[in-house]
C-alpha positions in Angstrom: 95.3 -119.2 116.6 97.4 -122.2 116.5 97.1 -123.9 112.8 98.4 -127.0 112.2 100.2 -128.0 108.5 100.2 -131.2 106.9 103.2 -131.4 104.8 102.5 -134.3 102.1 99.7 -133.2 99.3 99.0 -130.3 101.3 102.1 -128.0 101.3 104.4 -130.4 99.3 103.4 -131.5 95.8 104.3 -135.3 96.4 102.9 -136.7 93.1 105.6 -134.4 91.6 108.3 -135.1 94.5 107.6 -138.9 93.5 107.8 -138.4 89.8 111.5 -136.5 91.0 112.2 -140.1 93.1 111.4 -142.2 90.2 113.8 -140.6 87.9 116.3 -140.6 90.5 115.5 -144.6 90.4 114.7 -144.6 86.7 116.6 -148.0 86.2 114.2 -149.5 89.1 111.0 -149.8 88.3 110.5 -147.3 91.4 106.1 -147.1 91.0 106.5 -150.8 91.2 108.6 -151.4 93.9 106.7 -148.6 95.7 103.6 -150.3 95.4 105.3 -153.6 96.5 107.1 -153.2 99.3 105.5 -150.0 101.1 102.1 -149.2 100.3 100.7 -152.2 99.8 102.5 -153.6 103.0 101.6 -150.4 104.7 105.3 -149.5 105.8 106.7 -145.9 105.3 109.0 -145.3 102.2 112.4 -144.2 103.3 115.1 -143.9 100.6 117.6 -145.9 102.8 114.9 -149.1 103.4 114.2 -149.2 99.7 118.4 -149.0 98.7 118.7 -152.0 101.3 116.1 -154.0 99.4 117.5 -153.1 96.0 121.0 -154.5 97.3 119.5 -157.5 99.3 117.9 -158.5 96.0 121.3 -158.3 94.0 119.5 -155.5 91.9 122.3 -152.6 92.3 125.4 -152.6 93.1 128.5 -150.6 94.6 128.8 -148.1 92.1 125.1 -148.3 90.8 124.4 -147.4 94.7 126.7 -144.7 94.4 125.1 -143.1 92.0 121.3 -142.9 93.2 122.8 -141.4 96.5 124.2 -138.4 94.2 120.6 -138.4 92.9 118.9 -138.3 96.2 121.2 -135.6 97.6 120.7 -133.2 94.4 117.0 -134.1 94.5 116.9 -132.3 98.3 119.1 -130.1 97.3 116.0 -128.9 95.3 113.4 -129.5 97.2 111.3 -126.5 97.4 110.8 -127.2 94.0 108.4 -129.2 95.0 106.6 -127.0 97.0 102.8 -125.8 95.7 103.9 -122.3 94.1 101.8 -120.4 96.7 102.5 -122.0 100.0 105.5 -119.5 101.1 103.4 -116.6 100.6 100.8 -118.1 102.5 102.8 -119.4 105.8 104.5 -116.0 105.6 101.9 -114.1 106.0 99.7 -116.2 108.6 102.8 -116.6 110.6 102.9 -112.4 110.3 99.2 -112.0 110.7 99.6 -113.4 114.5 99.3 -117.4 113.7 101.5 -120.4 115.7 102.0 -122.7 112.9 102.7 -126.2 113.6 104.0 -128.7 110.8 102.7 -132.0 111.7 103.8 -134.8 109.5 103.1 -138.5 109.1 105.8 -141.5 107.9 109.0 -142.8 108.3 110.5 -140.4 110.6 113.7 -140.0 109.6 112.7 -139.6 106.0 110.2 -136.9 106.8 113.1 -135.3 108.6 115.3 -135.2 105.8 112.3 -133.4 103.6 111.9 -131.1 105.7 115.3 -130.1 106.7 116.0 -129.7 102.9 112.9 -126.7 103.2 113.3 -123.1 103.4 109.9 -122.8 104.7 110.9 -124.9 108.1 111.8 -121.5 109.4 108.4 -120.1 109.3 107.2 -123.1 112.0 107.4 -123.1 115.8 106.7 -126.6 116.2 107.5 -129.8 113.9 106.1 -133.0 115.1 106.8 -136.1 113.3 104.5 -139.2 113.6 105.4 -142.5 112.5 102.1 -144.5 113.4 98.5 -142.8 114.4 98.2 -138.9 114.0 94.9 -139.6 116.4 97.2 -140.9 118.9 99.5 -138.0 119.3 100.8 -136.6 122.5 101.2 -133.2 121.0 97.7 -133.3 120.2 96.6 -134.5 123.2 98.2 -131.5 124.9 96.2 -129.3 123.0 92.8 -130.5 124.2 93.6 -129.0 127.0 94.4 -125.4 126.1 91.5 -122.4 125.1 93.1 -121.5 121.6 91.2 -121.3 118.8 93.2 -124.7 116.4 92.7 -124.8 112.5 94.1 -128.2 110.8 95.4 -127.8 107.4 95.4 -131.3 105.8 94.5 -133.1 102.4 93.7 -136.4 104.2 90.4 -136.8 105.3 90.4 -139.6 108.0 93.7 -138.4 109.1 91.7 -134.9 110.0 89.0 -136.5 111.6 91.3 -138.5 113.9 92.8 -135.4 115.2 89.6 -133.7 115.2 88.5 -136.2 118.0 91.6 -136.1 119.8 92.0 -132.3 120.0 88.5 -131.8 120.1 85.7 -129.3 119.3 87.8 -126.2 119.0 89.6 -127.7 116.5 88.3 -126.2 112.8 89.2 -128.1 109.8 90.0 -126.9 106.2 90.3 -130.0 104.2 92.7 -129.7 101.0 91.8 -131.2 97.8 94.2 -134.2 97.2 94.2 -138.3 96.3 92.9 -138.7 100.2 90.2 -136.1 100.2 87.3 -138.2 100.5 88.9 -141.5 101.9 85.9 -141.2 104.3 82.1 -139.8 104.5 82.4 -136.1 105.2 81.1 -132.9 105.5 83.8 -130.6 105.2 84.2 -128.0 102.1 86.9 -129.1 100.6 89.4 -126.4 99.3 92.5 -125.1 97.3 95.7 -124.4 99.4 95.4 -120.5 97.9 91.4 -120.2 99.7 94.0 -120.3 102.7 94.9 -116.7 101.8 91.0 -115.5 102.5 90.9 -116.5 105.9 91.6 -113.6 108.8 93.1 -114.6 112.1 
């Protein structure tokens, strides 16, 4: 069985890893600016993007600069802080019980590189695939339509899964994590706790 990992709300607490951000920026107004110039413009946070705006704007400067990058570097230092308490165990011991696990993350790549390279729990996946536009439109996923595997996706977004659903196809099993994006479209699916994961048998 190949299963297939979101990393944001799914492995990764990222209310708490933005709560971590925004007292990194606590002279900011980081939710704000957050709001502002990413999600509301639907462009993909990355720590460097938002320091350029803060210094195009006259907001920080040299030193002030200086000093959130010594907060983002301890903040990854820490990182699997930030991790839900159980999801170690859990990739540890599908990845024993026989399971290909695949991380499969959405965003600004380079930022979702950083996150995960500051992981321990990178080592327990064969595959990491970073998309920065469509999930649906994947070329990794595309390749697995095409193979006999039995494919679980592990993901808190609910349209997100449903787009890879119809691009891998009708092997493809979903178990839908409870998170902010659960039921950001009509659905069927249960809809679980990360731990349930630890009831399944491969």
């Amino acid at each position: 069985m190949i299963i297939i990992f979101d990393l944001d709300y799914t492995l990764l607490d990222t209310k708490r890893f933005k709560d971590g951000l925004a007292e990194v920026f606590n002279k900011e107004n980081f939710y704000a600016d957050h709001k502002k110039y990413f999600k509301d413009v639907r462009v993909n946070f990355n720590s460097e993007k938002y320091l350029a705006i803060l210094k195009n704007e006259g907001r920080i400067d040299e030193k002030r600069e200086q000093e959130l990058r010594r907060g983002l570097s301890e903040l990854f230092n820490h990182m699997d802080n930030y991790l839900f308490s159980e999801a170690e165990n859990i990739l540890k011991r599908l990845k024993s019980d026989g399971a290909e696990l695949v991380l499969f993350t959405f965003g600004d790549k380079a930022w979702h590189e950083k996150k995960v390279k500051s992981l321990s729990i990178k080592k327990f996946f064969s595959h990491v695939v970073y998309e920065d536009k469509n999930k649906g439109e994947s070329q990794y996923l595309k390749s697995l339509s095409k193979i006999d595997e039995e494919i679980l996706m592990v993901n808190d977004n609910a349209r997100e899964t449903k787009e890879m659903a119809d691009t891998i196809g009708p092997k493809a099993k979903v178990f839908l994590i409870d998170g902010p994006y659960a039921e950001n479209i009509e659905h069927d699916w249960p809809i679980h706790e990360l731990a349930e994961l630890n009831k399944i048998t491969l």
